[in-house]
C-alpha positions in Angstrom: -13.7 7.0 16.5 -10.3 7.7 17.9 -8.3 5.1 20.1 -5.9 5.8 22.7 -2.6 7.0 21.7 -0.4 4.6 20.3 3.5 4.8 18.6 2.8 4.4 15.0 5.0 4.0 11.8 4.0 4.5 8.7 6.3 3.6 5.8 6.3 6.1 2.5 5.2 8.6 5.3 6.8 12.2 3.2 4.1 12.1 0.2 0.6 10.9 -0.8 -1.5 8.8 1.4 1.4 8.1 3.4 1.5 11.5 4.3 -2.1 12.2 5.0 -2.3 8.9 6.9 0.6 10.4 9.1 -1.0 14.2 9.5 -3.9 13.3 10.6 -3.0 10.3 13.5 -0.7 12.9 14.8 -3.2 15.6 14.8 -5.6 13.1 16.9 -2.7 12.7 19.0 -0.4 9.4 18.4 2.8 9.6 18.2 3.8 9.3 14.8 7.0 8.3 12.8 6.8 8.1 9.0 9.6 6.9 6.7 11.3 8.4 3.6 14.3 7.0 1.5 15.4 10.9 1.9 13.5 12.7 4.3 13.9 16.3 4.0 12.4 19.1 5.9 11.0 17.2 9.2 7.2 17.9 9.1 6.1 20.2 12.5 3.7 17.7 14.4 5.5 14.1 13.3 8.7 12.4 12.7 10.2 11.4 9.1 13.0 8.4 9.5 15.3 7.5 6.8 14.2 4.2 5.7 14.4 2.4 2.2 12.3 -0.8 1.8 14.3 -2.4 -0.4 17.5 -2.2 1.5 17.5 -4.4 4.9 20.2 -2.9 6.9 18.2 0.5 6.2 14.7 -1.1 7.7 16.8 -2.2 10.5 18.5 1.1 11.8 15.2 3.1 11.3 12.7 0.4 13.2 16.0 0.5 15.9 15.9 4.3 15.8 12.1 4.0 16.3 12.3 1.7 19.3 15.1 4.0 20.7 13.0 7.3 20.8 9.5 5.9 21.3 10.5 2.8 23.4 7.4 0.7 21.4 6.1 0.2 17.9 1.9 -0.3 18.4 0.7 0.4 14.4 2.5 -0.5 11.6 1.2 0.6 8.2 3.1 -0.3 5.1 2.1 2.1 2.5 5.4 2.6 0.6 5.7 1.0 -2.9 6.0 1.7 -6.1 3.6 1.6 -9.5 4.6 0.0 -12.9 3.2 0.1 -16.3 3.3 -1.2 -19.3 2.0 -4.4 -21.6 3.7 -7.3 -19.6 6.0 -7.9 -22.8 7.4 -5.1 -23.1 8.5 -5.0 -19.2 11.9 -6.8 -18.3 12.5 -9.0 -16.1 15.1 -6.9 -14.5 11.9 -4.1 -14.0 9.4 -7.0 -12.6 12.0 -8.2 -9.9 12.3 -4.6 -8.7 8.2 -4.2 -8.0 8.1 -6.4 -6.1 11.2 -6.3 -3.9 9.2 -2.9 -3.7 6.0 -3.5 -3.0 6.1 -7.5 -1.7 9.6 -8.3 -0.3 9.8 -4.7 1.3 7.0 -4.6 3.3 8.0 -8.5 4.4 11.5 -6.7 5.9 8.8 -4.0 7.8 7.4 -7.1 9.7 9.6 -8.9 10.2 11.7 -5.9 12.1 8.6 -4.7 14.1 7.5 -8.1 14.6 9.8 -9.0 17.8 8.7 -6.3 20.2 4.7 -7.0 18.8 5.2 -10.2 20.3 7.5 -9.3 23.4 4.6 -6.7 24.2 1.9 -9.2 23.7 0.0 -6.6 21.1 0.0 -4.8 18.0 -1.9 -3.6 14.7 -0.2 -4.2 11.2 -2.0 -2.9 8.2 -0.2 -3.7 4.6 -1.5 -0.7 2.1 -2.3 -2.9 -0.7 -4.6 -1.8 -3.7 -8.0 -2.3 -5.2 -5.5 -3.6 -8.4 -4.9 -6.4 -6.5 -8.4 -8.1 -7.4 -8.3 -7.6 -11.3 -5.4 -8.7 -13.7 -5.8 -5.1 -15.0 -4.1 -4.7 -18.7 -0.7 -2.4 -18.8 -0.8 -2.9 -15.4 -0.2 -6.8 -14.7 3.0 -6.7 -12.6 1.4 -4.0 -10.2 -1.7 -6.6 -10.0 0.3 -9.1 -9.6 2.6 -7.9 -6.4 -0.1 -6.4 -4.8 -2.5 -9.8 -5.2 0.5 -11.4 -3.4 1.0 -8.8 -0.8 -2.9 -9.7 0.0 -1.8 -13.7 0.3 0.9 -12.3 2.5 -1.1 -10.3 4.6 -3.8 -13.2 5.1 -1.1 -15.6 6.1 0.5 -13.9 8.2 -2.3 -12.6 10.5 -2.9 -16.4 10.7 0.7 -16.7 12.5 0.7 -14.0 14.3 -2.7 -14.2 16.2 -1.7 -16.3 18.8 0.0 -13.1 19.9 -2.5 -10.6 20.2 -1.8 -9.5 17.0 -3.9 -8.1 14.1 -3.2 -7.6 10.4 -5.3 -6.6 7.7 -5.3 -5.1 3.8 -6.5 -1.9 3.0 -7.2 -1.9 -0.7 -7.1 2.4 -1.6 -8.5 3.1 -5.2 -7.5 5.9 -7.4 -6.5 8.5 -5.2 -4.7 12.2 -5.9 -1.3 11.3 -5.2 2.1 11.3 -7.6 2.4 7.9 -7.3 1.9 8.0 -11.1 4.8 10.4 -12.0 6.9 7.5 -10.6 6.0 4.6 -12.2 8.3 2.0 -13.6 8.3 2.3 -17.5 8.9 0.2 -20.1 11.9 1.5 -22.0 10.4 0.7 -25.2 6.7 0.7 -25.7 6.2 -2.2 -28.7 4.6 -1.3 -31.2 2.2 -4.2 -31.2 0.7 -2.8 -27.6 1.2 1.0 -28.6 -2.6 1.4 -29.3 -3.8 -0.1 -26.0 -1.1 1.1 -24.1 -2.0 4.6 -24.8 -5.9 3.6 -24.4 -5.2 2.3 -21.1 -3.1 5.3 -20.1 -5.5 7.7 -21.1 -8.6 5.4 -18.6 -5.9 6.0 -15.9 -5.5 9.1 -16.1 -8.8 10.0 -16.2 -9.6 7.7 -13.3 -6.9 9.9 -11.1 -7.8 13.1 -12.5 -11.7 12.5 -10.5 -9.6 11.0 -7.8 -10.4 11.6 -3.9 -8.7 13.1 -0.9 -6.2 10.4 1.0 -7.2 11.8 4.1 -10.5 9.4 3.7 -8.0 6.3 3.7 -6.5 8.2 7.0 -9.7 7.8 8.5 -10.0 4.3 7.6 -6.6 3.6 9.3 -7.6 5.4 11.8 -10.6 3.1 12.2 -8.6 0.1 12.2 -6.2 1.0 15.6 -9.3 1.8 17.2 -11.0 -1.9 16.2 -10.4 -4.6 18.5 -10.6 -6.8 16.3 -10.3 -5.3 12.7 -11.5 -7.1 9.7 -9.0 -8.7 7.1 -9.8 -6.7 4.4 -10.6 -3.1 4.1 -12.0 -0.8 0.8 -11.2 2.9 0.0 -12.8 3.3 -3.1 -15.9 5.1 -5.1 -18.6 3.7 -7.5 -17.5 1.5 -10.3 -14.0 0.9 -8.6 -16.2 -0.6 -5.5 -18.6 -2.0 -7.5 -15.9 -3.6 -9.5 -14.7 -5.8 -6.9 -18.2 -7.1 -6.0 -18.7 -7.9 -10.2 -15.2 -9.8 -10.2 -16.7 -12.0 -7.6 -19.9 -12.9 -9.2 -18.8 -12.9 -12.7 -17.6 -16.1 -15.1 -13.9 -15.2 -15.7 -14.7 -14.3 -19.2 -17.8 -12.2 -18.3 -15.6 -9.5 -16.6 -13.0 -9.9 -18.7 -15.6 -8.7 -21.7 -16.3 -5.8 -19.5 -12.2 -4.9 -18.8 -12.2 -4.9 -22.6 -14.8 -2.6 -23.1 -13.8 -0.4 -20.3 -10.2 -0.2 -21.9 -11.7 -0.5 -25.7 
């Protein structure tokens, strides 16, 4: 399902799902701008846009660069973030802060740039990446959970506000996909030894979990789905078997119940 052309930016647009989400709406024809905090080599059928989310004067000058070259901003997807691990004690405070002035705060200073012209122009699709980590408290990876839980609160907030305007937003929650979002990480300097044992466990599940991952390109085709929805749901899945079924168990579960089962998944 493909809908008319639209200008679209797509932050953490140089790797990853970022990357396939921007190949494949230029290849059906939008007109694509995807961000990097360095972009390189400009990629042949869209363009990459210097843009850190962390830093507000850089959001500014690259949504402004945007607007000057395209003369509209339609889609918004707000994919870039970063991952953390570690048992929660053995993270700073320092290293919590920066996930989610990443992952939380960043995609807040996306909005609220783009947000002007949605509502000058009446219209406009914003879709906040978020992950299927955002409906379990999952262990060694709390502050990950954590920001992207409150990027969902965000998101469901916000398309309250911003309807009036004939404005959508949504989540899409991706699962495990093959990306290098793992080689980047945040890290605990020191891994305790009082955690080493499940840390390593928990690591190992991860990696695992990746290592069977799928092709982004099938979370492309769900944000593809989205801009052609008139009306989009608030809440959108990528994810296979026991991730999906996960989220449904979560739900249904006593708190303890799944808990039992995160244990035994993580031993």
């Amino acid at each position: 399902m493909h809908s008319a052309p639209k200008v679209v930016l797509v932050t953490g647009g140089s790797s990853g799902i970022g990357k396939a989400i921007c190949e494949r709406l230029a290849r059906n024809g939008h007109y694509v701008f995807g961000t990097s905090r360095k972009p390189g080599e400009q990629p042949s059928n869209y363009s990459l846009v210097a843009l850190d989310v962390t830093d507000e004067s850089s959001v500014q000058q690259a949504v402004a660069e945007v607007l000057k070259q395209a003369g509209r901003i339609d889609v918004l997807v707000n994919n870039a973030g970063v991952g953390i691990q570690g048992a929660t004690e053995d993270l700073s405070a320092d290293q919590a802060h920066s996930v989610f002035d990443a992952d939380v705060v960043g995609p807040h200073r996306v909005c609220r740039a783009v947000l002007p012209g949605m509502r000058a122009q009446g219209s406009g699709t914003i879709i906040n990446i978020t992950s299927l980590a955002a409906n379990f408290g999952l262990p060694y990876r709390g502050f990950y959970s954590a920001a992207k839980a409150a990027l969902e609160r965000y998101t469901e907030a916000l398309s309250t506000e911003v309807a009036a305007f004939g404005i959508n937003v949504c989540s899409l929650q991706p699962g495990e996909y093959k990306t290098n979002i793992g080689a980047n990480r945040i890290k605990p300097a020191v891994i305790g030894e009082a955690y080493r044992k499940g840390y390593e466990r928990a690591m190992e599940v991860l990696s695992s979990s990746l290592h069977y991952s799928h092709d982004p390109d099938e979370v492309a085709v769900l944000v593809e789905k989205i801009m052609a929805a008139r009306r989009p749901k608030s809440v959108y899945h990528a994810a296979h078997g026991m991730q999906r079924v996960a989220v449904v168990m979560k739900k249904l579960l006593p708190g303890r119940w799944f808990e039992k089962l995160v244990l035994r998944e993580y031993k």
